[in-house]
C-alpha positions in Angstrom: 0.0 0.0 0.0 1.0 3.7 -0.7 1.8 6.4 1.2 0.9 10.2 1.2 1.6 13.5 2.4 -0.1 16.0 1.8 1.0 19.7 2.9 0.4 23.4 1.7 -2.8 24.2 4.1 -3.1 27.1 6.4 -5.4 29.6 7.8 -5.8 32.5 4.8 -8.6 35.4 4.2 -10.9 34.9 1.5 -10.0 35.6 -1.9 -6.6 34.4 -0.9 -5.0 31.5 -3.1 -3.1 28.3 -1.5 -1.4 24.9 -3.3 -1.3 21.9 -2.2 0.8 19.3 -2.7 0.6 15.5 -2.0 3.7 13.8 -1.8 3.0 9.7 -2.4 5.3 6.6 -1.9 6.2 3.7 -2.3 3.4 3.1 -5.1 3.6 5.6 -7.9 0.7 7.8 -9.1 1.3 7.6 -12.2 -0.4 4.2 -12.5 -3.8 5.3 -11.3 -6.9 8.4 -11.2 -6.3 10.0 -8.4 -8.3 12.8 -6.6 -8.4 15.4 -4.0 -10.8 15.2 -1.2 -12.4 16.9 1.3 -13.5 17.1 5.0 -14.9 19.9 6.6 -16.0 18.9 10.3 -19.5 17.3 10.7 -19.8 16.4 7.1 -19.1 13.4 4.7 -15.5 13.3 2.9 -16.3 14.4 -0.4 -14.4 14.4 -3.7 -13.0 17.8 -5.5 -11.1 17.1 -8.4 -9.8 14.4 -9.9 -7.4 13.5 -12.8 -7.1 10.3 -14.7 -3.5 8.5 -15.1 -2.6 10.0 -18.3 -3.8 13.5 -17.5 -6.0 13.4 -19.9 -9.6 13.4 -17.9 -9.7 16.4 -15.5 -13.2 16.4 -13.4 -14.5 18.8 -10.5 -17.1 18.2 -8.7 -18.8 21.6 -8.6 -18.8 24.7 -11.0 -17.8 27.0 -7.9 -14.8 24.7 -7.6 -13.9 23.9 -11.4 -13.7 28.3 -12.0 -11.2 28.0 -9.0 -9.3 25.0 -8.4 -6.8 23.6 -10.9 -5.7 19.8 -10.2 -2.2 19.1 -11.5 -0.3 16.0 -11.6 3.9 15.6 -11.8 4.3 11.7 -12.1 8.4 12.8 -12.4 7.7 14.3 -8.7 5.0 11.2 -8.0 3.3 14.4 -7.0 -0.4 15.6 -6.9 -1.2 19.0 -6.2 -4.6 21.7 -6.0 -4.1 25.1 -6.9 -7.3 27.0 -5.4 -8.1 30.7 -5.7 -10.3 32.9 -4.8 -10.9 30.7 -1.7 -14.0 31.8 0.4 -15.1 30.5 3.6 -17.4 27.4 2.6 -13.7 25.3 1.4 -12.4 25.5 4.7 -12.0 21.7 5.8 -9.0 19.1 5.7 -8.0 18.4 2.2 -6.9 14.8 1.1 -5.8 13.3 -2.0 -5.8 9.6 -3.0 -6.9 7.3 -5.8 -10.2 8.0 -7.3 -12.2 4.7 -8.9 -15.8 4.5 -8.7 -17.0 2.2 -6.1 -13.6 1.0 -6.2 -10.7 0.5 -3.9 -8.3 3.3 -2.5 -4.9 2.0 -3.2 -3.1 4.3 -1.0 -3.3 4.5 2.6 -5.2 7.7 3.9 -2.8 10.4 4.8 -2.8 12.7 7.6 -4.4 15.7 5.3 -3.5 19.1 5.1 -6.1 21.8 6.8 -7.6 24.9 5.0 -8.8 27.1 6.7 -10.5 30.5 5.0 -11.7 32.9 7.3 -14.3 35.7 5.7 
């Protein structure tokens, strides 16, 4: 099973931009979809963005967040990252990243996350 990191969170005004970066191991991402997610407290983890192996299939989950967010992948870095602008209040919650399948298996283990945190 895979690792991940994931860092680049912090507490920022909204409007404000942040990356963030996912660092994986010993698997390598370029051999799968992967996704960020999301957890803001009280709710259901729910998927942002995701990006299919070759790069070629880019999906967000809302239209707020696809005029916003920009998922990139560096399979030379093994290295997922989220560009977000114009952050506002409502993405504050701990970010994740990991493989994205429908219904299917997550084939890294679950990272410590990286917090965002958007204050108005």
């Amino acid at each position: 099973q895979g690792q991940l990191d994931e860092s680049g969170g912090g507490l920022v005004q909204a409007g404000s931009s942040l990356r963030l970066s996912c660092a994986a191991s010993g698997r390598n991402i370029s051999d799968y979809n992967m996704a960020w997610y999301r957890q803001a407290p009280g709710k259901e983890r729910e998927i942002v963005a995701s990006i299919s192996w070759s790069g070629a299939n880019i999906n967000y989950a809302t239209y707020s967040v696809k005029h916003r967010f920009t998922i990139i992948r560096d399979n030379a870095k093994n290295t997922l990252y989220l560009q977000m602008n114009s952050l506002e209040p409502e993405d504050t919650a701990m970010y994740y990243c990991n493989s994205a399948y429908h219904n299917g298996p997550y084939y890294f283990n679950w990272g410590t996350g990286a917090q965002v945190t958007v204050s108005s």
